[in-house]
Each structure stands twice: as structure tokens, then as C-alpha cells.
C-alpha positions as CSV (number, residue, x, y, z in Angstrom):
1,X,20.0,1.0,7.5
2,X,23.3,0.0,8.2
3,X,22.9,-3.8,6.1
4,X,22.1,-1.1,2.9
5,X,25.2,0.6,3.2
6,X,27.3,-2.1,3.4
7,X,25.7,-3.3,0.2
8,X,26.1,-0.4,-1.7
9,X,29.9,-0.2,-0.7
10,X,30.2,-3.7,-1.7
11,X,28.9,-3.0,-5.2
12,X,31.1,0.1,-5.7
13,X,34.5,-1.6,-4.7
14,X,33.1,-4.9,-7.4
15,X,32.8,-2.7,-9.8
16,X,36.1,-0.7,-9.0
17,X,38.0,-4.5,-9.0
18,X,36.7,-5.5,-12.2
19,X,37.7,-1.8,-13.9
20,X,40.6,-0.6,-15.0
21,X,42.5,2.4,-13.2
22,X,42.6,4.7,-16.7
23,X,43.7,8.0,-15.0
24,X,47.8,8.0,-15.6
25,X,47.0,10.6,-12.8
26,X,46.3,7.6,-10.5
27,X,48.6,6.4,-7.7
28,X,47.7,3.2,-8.0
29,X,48.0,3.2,-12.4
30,X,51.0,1.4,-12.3
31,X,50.7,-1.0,-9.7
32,X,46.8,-2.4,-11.1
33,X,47.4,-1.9,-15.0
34,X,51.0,-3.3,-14.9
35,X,50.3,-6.3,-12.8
36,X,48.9,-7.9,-15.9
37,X,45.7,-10.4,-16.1
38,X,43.8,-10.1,-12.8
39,X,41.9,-13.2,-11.6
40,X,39.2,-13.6,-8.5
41,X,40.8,-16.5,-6.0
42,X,38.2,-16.8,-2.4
43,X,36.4,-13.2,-3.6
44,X,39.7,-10.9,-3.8
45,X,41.3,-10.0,-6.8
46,X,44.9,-11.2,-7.4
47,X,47.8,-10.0,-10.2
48,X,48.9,-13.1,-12.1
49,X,52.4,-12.6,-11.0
50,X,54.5,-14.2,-13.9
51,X,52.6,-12.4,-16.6
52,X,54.5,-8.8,-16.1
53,X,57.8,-10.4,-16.2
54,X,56.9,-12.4,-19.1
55,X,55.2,-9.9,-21.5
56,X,57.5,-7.5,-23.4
57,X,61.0,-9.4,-22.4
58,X,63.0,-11.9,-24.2
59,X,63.5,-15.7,-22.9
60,X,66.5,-16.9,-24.0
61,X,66.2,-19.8,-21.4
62,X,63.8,-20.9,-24.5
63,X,66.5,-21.2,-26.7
64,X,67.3,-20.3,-29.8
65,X,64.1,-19.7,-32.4
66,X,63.6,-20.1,-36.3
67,X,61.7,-17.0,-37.4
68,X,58.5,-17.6,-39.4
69,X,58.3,-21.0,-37.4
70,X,59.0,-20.6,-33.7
71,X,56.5,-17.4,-34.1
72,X,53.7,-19.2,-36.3
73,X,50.6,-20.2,-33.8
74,X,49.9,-22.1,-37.1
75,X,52.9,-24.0,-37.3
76,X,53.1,-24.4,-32.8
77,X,55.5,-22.0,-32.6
78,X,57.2,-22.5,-29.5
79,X,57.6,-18.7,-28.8
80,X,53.9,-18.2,-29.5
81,X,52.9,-21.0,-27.4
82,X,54.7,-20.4,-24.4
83,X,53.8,-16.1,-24.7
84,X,50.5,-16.7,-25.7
85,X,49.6,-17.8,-22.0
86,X,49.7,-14.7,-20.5
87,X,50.8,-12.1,-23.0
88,X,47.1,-11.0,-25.0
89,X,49.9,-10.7,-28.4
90,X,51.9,-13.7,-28.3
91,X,55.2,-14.1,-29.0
92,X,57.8,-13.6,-31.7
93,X,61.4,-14.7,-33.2
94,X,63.5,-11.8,-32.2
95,X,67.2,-10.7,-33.6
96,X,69.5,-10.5,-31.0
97,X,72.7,-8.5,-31.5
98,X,72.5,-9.4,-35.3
99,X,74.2,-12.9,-34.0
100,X,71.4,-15.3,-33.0
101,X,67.0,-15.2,-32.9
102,X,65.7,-15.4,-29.2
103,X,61.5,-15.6,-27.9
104,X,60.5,-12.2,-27.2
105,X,56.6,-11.9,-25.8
106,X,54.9,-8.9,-27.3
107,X,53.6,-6.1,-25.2
């Protein structure tokens, strides 16, 4: 009796992992669907932990960018290829301060 509960608790908490927390109610919202893309390392489920401070931020250690070719996954954009990784919209050529175009990673 007690082997079957374990297995059914084991199934629940899977399938609790592998969805995600869509109440805004939540405690935990923040903390599971801003951690970015989760991966499974020995069983347990771990935040990729570059990918929130990458996605929606600009990287000017990229230097500067030429918009329409730094953004153009056609053309190997380097702002694309380096966002691309871990943000799902890839990156663009950004205006900064109507001076100079930095990498920004889209949201």
C-alpha cells in the first residue's frame, strides 16, 4: 500500500515540474516562470541561471551593432546569435540614447 502512494505522489510532483505555475496568484509564479528555460540534471529540475539575466537586457559588453545586420539570423547577426541561446525571440540592434546601437535580447 504504501509502494502505491509513493508512486502516485511521484507522478503528481513530474507532472507539477514539467508545468508551468499559471496562477499570478501563485507564491512561487515569479520564482518558476522567471527563472527562464528549465532543464532535468540527476532527476531534479534546475533554472538555467544566465537566461533571466540575459533575456530582456541590453549587452553592451557585445559592442556596438549595425541594425538590419547584427539582428539578421540570416546574415549571423551577432546579437541574434548570442540571444538566440537562451532568449525563445532572439536578439535585436537597439538605439541607445539616440548616440550609438547596442544588443538587446527580446523578452
Amino acid at each position: 500500500m504504501l509502494m502505491i502512494y509513493l508512486t502516485l505522489v511521484r507522478a503528481d510532483l513530474q507532472i507539477h515540474n514539467d508545468s508551468p505555475i499559471i496562477d499570478r496568484n501563485s507564491p512561487f509564479y515569479d520564482d518558476i516562470n522567471g527563472a527562464g528555460p528549465m532543464y532535468a540534471e540527476g532527476g531534479k529540475p534546475v533554472a538555467k541561471s544566465d537566461a533571466k539575466s540575459k533575456c530582456c537586457n541590453n549587452h553592451p559588453e557585445l559592442g556596438k551593432c549595425i541594425l538590419g545586420e547584427d539582428d539578421n539570423p540570416d546574415k549571423d547577426g551577432k546579437c541574434w546569435n548570442y540571444c538566440i541561446i537562451d532568449c525563445e525571440r532572439g536578439g535585436v540592434c537597439k538605439l541607445i540614447s539616440d548616440v550609438h546601437h547596442e544588443c538587446h535580447c527580446a523578452c
